[in-house]
C-alpha positions, 0 to 999 in steps of 0.5 A: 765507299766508292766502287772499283773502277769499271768500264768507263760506259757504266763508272766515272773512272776518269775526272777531274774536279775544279774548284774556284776559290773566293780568295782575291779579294777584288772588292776593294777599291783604291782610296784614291779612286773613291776620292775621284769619283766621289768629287766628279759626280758632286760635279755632275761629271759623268765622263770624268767617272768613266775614266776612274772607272776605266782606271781601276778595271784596267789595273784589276785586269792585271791582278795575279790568279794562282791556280792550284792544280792537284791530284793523286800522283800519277794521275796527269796533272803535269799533262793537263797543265800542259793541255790547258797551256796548249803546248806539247810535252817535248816543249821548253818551260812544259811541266814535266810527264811520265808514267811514274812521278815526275812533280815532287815539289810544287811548280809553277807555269804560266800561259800567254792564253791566261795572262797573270795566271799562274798554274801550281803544279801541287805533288800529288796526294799519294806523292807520300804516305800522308792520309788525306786528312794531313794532305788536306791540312798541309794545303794553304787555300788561302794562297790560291784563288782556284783549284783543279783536282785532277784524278784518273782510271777511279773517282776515289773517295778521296778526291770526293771528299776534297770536293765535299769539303771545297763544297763546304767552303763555298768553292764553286767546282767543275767536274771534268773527266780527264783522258778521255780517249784513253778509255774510249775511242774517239772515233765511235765516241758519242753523245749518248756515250759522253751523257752516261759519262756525266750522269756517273760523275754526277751520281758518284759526287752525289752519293757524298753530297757534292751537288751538281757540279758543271761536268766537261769531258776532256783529253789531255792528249788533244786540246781541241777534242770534246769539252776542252775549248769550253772548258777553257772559255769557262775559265775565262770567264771564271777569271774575269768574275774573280778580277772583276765581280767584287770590285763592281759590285763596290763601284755600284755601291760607292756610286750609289751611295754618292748619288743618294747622298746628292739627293737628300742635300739637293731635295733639302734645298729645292725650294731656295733662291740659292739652289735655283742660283746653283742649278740655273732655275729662273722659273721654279714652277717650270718643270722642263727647265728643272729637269734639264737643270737636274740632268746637267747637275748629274751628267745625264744631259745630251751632252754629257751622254754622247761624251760618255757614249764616245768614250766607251765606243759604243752608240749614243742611243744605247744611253739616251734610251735608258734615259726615263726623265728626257721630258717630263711627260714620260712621268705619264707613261707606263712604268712610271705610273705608280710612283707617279700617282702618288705625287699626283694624288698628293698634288690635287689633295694640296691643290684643293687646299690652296684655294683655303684662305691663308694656306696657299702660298705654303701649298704653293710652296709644297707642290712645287717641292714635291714637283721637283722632288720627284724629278729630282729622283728619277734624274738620279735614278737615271744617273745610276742605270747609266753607271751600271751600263757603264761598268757592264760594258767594261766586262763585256 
């Protein structure tokens, strides 16, 4: 069992736990967008997959986040709702305050610091006589993509339990502790002070096997004191991961798939007078005009990067130095020489055998596929690690 509430230097008396759901589904990309971007990287047009892609992320951006603020009643939970929106108490469209309990039925706020956020003011867990067991089952998780459990003057086993079983969800969680100044002096307040604080809050979870969560120590009263500016950053952070980390994590995928798929079709025609017609080949033995031939294929030629670069606002060199296939002797240059001493030792193995009476024109053949092959890999590759850079810098 927890202890009795003691002097906030020695017990974790005041706290706040915040817990982060998995409910927005943002893995899922529109039908429509997958379409798009599969028929603009067939046609090797990069650019054209940048503006899907900026499409897509700015219609996540927009996606609603429902934020479950709870608690024992009488703990605060109105006047966190209110710091957190950094707006006064006497304010209009405030969550209403007080010493007794002000939020029977739930409630919602918005903010213009969180935009298409909603903060759920949830009546408290002592709001009647339902145990936390009933408390908990009469919650809908599922209707909330975050939570915040707010609790003061003691961390109960209640609001461990929660947590312990949040935890047992795979929620990640905050702990906060709330009312700062309430119990300590702001003016004498110091770090030595603010660590024993975390360490409690720490060690009071850990007792139940609620495992280091992030800890912030803040006041209600004052927005600006202490961890709440962090606080606050951390939870857009948190947001953006909600609206953005899944669906990224798709488009990688979607993108990948795609150009793998481009690969085994080109790879299976390297060596035809119809691929070398398609991709502008006039001399198959000439690896230079392949690979700018396989760049313009994919969209990571000159041309096509520096659109790319232009549309994402940022310096053409931040993609052409990622680029490792700009000329084919980079394939001798540290990074590459693994994958490339296979190809090579296969070469002088089929090299060898063309001098072989009838066998070399079919080694001929051969190293010219291999040749291509891996080139045609490596521009793929790089296709790939510009995407990626692509969809970094859209959360960034």
């Amino acid at each position: 069992m927890m202890e009795d509430p003691v002097s906030p230097h020695t017990k974790a008396s005041n706290s706040l736990i915040f817990i982060m759901s998995d409910h927005t589904d943002s893995s899922i990309l529109p039908e429509e967008a997958r379409k798009n971007i599969d028929k603009s990287l067939r046609k090797g047009k990069l650019i054209e997959v940048v503006s899907v892609i900026r499409k897509t992320m700015e219609i996540a951006s927009r996606t609603k986040v429902n934020i479950a603020v709870m608690g024992d009643s009488g703990n605060g939970i109105s006047s966190f709702i209110n710091a957190l929106r950094d707006i006064g108490h006497e304010e209009e469209n405030s969550a209403p305050t007080g010493v007794v309990r002000t939020t029977e039925t739930q409630a919602c706020y918005t903010s213009s610091l969180f935009p298409d956020v909603v903060l759920w003011d949830i009546p408290g867990m002592g709001a009647t006589a339902q145990s936390i067991d009933n408390y908990l089952d009469g919650l809908k998780f599922t209707q909330y993509d975050l939570f915040i459990i707010i609790a003061s003057e003691q961390c109960s086993m209640n609001h461990v339990k929660l947590a312990k079983i949040l935890e047992g969800m795979r929620k990640k969680f905050y702990v906060v502790w709330t009312k700062l100044d309430r119990d300590i002096s702001t003016s004498v307040l110091s770090e030595v002070q603010m660590q024993i604080i975390r360490d409690n809050i720490q060690e009071n979870l850990q007792k139940e096997g609620v495992q280091n969560p992030p800890i912030f120590l803040v006041s209600s009263l004052d927005p600006f004191l202490h961890d709440f500016p962090k606080l606050r950053e951390t939870l857009k952070t948190d947001l953006s991961n909600i609206r953005f980390s899944g669906l990224i994590e798709t488009l990688s995928q979607v993108c990948e798939e795609i150009i793998n798929d481009r690969v085994t079709s080109l790879t299976s025609g390297t060596a035809t007078e119809g691929f070398q017609d398609i991709s502008g080949i006039q001399d198959p033995d000439n690896l230079e005009e392949a690979l700018k031939a396989y760049q313009s294929l994919f969209g990571v030629d000159n041309e096509s990067l520096q659109q790319v670069a232009q549309s994402m606002g940022k310096p053409t060199a931040e993609y052409m130095d990622i680029v490792k296939s700009q000329e084919v002797q980079t394939y001798h240059q540290e990074g590459w020489t693994l994958s490339w001493v296979y190809y090579t030792t296969v070469f002088y193995f089929f090299t060898g055998l063309s001098y072989i009476p009838y066998c070399g024109d079919s080694v001929a053949h051969y190293l010219r596929y291999l040749k291509k092959r891996r080139l045609l890999e490596s521009v793929a590759e790089d296709t790939m690690t510009i995407l990626r850079k692509v969809l970094n810098d859209f959360i960034i």
